[in-house]
N, C-alpha and C positions, 0 to 999 in steps of 0.2 A: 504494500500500500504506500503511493505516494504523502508523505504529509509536510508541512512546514520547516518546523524546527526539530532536532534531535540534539537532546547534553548527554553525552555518555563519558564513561569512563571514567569520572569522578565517583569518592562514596556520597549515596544519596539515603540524608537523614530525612522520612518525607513527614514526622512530625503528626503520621497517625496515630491511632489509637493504643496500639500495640507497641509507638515509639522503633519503628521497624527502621534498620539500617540496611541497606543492599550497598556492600563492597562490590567494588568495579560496578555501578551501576548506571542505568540509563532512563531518561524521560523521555516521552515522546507527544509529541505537541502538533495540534491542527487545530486552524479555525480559534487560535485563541484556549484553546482547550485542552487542558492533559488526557491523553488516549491510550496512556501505558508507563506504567513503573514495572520496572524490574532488572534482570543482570543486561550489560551491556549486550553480551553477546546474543542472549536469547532477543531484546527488543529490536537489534540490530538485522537479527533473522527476519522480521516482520516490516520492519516499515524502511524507506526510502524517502528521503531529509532533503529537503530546497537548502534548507541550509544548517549546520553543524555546532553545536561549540566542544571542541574537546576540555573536557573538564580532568584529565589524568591530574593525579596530585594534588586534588582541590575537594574538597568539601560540598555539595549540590544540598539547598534546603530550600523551604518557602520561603517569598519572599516577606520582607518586617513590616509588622501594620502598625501602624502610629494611630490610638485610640485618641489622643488629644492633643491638637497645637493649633495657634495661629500663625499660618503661616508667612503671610505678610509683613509681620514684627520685625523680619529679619532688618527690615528699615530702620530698627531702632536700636540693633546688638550692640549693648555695651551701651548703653545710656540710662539705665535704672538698675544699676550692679550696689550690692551691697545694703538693700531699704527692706523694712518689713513687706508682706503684701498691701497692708492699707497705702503705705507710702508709694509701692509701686503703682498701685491703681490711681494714687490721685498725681502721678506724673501721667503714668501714658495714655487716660483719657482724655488730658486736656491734650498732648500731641496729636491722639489719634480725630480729635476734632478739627485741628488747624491741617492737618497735612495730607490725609485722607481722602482721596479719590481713587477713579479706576486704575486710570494710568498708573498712578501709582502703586498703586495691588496688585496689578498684571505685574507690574516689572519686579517688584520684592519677593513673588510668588516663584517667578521664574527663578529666581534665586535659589532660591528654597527648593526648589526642585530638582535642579541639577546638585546642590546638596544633599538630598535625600536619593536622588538615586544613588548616586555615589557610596554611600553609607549603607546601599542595598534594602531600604527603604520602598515598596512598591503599593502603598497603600496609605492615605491621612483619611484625619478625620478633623475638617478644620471648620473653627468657628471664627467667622470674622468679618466686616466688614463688606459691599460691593464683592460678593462671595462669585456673580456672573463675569467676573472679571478672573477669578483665581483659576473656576472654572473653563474658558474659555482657555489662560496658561495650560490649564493639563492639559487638556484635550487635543490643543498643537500640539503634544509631545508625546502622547501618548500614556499619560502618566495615571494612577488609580486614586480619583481626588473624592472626596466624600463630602456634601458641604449643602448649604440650602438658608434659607431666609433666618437672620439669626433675629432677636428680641432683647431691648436694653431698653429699657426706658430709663434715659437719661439728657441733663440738659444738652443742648448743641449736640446731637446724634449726625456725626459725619455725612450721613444720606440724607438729612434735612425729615425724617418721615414722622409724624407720631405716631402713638400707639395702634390710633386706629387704621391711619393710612396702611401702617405696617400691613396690620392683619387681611386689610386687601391684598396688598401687594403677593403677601407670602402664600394666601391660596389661588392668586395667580400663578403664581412661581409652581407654585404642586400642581394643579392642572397642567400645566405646558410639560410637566415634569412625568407624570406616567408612573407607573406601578415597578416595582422593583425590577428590577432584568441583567441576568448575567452575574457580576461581581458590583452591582450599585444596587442603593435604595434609596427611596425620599429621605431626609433630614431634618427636624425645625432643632433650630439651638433658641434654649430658654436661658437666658445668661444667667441668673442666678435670683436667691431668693431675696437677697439684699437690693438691686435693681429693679424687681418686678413684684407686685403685690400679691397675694393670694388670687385675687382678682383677673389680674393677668395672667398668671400663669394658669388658672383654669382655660382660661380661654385657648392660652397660646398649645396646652398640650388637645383640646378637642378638637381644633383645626388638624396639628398634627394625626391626630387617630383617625379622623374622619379619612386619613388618605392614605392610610397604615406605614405613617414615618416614625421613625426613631428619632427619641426625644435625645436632646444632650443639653447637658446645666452644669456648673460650677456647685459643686456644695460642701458643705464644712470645710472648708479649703484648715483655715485656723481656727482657735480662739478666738478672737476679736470675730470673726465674721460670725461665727455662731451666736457669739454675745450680741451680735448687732440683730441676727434677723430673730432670736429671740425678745429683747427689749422692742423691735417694731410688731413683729406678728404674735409673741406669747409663747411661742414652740421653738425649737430648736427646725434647722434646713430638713433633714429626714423628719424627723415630727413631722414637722408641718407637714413638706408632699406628702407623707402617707395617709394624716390624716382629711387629706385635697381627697385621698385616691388616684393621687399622680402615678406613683411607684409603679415598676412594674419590667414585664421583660421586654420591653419599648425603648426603654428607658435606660441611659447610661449616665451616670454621675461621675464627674471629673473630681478629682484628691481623694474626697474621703478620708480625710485623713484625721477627725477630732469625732471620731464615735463612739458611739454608749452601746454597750450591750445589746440592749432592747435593739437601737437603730440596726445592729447588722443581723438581728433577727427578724427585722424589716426586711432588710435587702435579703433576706435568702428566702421570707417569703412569699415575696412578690416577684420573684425572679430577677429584680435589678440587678445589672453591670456597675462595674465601676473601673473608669481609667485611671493607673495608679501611674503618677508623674513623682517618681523619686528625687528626681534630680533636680528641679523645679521647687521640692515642694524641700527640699537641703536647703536650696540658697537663698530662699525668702524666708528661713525659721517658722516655716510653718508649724513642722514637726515631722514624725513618721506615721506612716497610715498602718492603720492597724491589718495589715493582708494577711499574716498568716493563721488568724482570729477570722478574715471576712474566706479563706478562701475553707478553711475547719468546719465553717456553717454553707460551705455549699458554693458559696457568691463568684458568679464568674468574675475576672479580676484579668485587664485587658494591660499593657504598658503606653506611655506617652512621654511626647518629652515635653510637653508646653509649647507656649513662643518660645523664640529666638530673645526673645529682653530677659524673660525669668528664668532660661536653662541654657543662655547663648550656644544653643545647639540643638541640633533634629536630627542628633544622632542616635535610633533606636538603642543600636548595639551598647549602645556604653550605658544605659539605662537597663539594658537586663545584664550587666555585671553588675552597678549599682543595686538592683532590687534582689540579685542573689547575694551578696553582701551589707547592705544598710541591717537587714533584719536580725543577722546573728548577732549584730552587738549585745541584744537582750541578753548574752550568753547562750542560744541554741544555735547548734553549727546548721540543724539540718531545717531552722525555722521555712526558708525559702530553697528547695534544692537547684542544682543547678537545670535541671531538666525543667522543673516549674516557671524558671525564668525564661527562660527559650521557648514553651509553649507561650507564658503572656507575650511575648511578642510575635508572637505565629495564629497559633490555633484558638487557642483563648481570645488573641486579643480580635478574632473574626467571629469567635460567638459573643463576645459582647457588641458587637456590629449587628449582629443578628445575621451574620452570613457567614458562620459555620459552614453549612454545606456549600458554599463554594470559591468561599478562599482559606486559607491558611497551613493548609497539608497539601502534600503533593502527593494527592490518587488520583487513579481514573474520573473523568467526569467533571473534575472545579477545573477551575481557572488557572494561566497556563500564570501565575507569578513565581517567579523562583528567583535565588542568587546562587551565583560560585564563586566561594571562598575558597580563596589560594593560599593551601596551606603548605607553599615552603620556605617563606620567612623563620629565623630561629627561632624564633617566640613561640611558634607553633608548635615546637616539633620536640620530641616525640607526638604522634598525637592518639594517643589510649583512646579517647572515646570523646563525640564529638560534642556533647551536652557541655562536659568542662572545657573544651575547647574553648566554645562557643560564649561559653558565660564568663569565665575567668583566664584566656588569655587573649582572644581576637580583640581587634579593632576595626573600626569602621574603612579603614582605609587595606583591608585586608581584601575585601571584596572587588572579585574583578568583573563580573559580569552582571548583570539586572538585566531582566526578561517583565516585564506588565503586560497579560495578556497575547502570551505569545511572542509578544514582541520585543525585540532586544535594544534595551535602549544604554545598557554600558555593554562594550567589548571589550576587552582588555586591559579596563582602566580609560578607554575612551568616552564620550558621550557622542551617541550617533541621532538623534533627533535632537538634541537642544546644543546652541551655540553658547558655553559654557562662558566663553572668555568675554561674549556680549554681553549675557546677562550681568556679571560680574562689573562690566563698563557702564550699562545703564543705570545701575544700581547707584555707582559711582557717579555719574552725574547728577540723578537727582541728589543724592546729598548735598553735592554740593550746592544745586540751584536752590537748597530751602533755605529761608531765614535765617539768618544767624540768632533768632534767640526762641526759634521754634524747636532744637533738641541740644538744649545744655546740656553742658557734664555737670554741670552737680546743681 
């Protein structure tokens, strides 16, 4: 059988069920679609490849889903370094009000994209801003963006809309938008419970359901925000949505990271997700989220890295060392194992997407995302087993190939759909064209 792509020859971790490794193995790819795993030799028997990557000596796995970032921030790296989160938020809303447009989305995005590929990164989940603009960045490049009508009620909101124009806007947006397909679904982002009222956000999640999107909010990020939406609404973030009847497996919550007991017996009975942003949630003093407590009760539990301002980075990989590590400090070595970590950024973190079944292992039937890790740098090597590999000694810059949907968008450490050196240039002029007192250092 003729089909597109073939990686053979690499071992392939495909991050099933089973955790199954096939030495010397091979993928075999059509239409966007995986059509076979198994030994090189045997899939090699069967099908006939437009085109090849040999993967000898390199590591083949799914490719890294980023449960939470904004991607666009990348505009602002390294301008809110060192502040609690109340202090970061009350800089970068007022930049993201003076500096915010398309133009400028599409071009930070594009950034961020050839970053994430690079990092072997084949899948975000972004809340932000003029999102038909980040959107329209992937989709020239072929890239796996997740994103939709976000909700903020706040003064000077960048798109000029209120509350209510929003709420048109956004079930325009979901009409024109269509029912799940492939490796996408609708999205509404509730930005959180401190920006929106109970009020609102009933609304904004029944818009969402009516067109069976998945919900995404910011919640318990810290203390203070807890203290805050408790002193305005009486309950605590989880309190409250559950007792809205928001919760649910719709529904994905970004930190998580200041919860009670009761709350993650919430999340596991309502089926809520939650994107755990370690690295993010280190340098703003948030604190640590309590995952090996949310994932003991059941709770799917996805990785992210945040913006580019709160993690100056979208770099999956270093966040699942970070999340196999941050956790033993408690004193347990085995709180987060390493395989645990490698699934929330694979498999997990596509059932908390609600598309488990067709991204984040590599079988038959999902979606053709993969990376090849090239493991003959020293650092690698020996390489015993590719879970610790993968968790405690790779880096981001270790991968050489990204595949989205069939499609190969690094070769060898190259980028063959996006003009890496451009985006990096445009990025650089706008800085320069803004204001000089639209993004201080301090």
């Amino acid at each position: 059988m003729s089909i597109d792509l073939l990686v053979h020859g690499g071992d392939v971790l495909t991050v099933d069920e089973d955790g199954t490794v096939v030495r010397g193995g091979a993928v075999a790819v059509h239409d966007g679609e995986i059509l076979a795993v198994g030994t090189a030799e045997g899939v090699r028997a069967r099908f006939s490849a437009a085109e090849e990557i040999d993967a000898e000596g390199c590591l083949v796995l799914p490719g890294l889903i980023n449960t939470h970032t904004h991607l666009a921030m990348t505009l602002l790296r390294g301008r809110a370094d060192d502040v609690t989160l109340q202090g970061f938020l009350e800089r970068v809303l007022r930049w993201e009000a003076e500096l915010l447009e398309p133009k400028n989305v599409a071009a930070a995005v594009r950034l961020a994209i050839a970053e994430s590929v690079r990092a072997g990164v084949t899948s975000a989940l972004d809340m932000y801003w003029f999102h038909e603009a980040a959107e329209e960045a992937a989709r020239g490049v072929g890239w796996r963006l997740l994103t939709g009508p976000t909700f903020m009620d706040v003064p000077k909101p960048p798109d000029g809309r209120d509350f209510g124009a929003r709420l048109d806007w956004a079930r325009r947006d979901l009409e024109a938008r269509g029912a799940a397909r492939g490796g996408y679904r609708p999205v509404v982002f509730a930005h959180s419970a401190y920006t929106l009222s109970p009020g609102q956000l009933t609304e904004v999640f029944a818009l969402a359901r009516e067109f069976g999107a998945l919900v995404h909010l910011h919640a318990a990020e810290n203390a203070t925000e807890v203290a805050t939406v408790e002193v305005r609404h009486g309950r605590r973030p989880v309190e409250l949505l559950d007792s809205l009847g928001l919760l649910g497996p719709d529904v994905l919550l970004a930190h998580a990271v200041d919860l009670t007991g009761p709350e993650i017996a919430a999340l596991a009975r309502t089926g809520t997700a939650v994107a755990h942003c370690p690295v993010s949630n280190l340098k703003l003093g948030c604190g640590i989220a309590p995952v090996p407590r949310l994932l003991g009760a059941g709770v799917t539990v996805g990785l992210g890295t945040d913006g580019a301002v709160s993690s100056n980075s979208l770099d999956v990989l270093g966040a699942v060392r970070q999340a196999a590590l941050v956790h033993k400090a408690g004193g347990d070595p085995t709180a987060v194992g390493a395989e645990q970590a490698v699934r929330m950024a694979t498999a997990e973190g596509a059932r908390a997407l609600g598309l488990g079944d067709r991204l984040g292992s590599l079988e038959a039937g999902k979606r053709a995302d993969l990376i090849v890790l090239d493991l003959n740098a020293p650092h690698l090597r020996p390489a015993h087993d590719p879970w610790s590999t993968l968790a405690y000694a790779a880096h981001s810059a270790d991968v050489r190939d990204t595949v989205v949907d069939g499609r190969v968008l690094m070769r060898d450490r190259v980028l063959t759909t996006l003009d890496e050196r451009a985006a990096v240039a445009d990025l650089e002029v706008l800085v320069r064209s803004l204001p000089s007192d639209a993004v201080p250092c301090s």
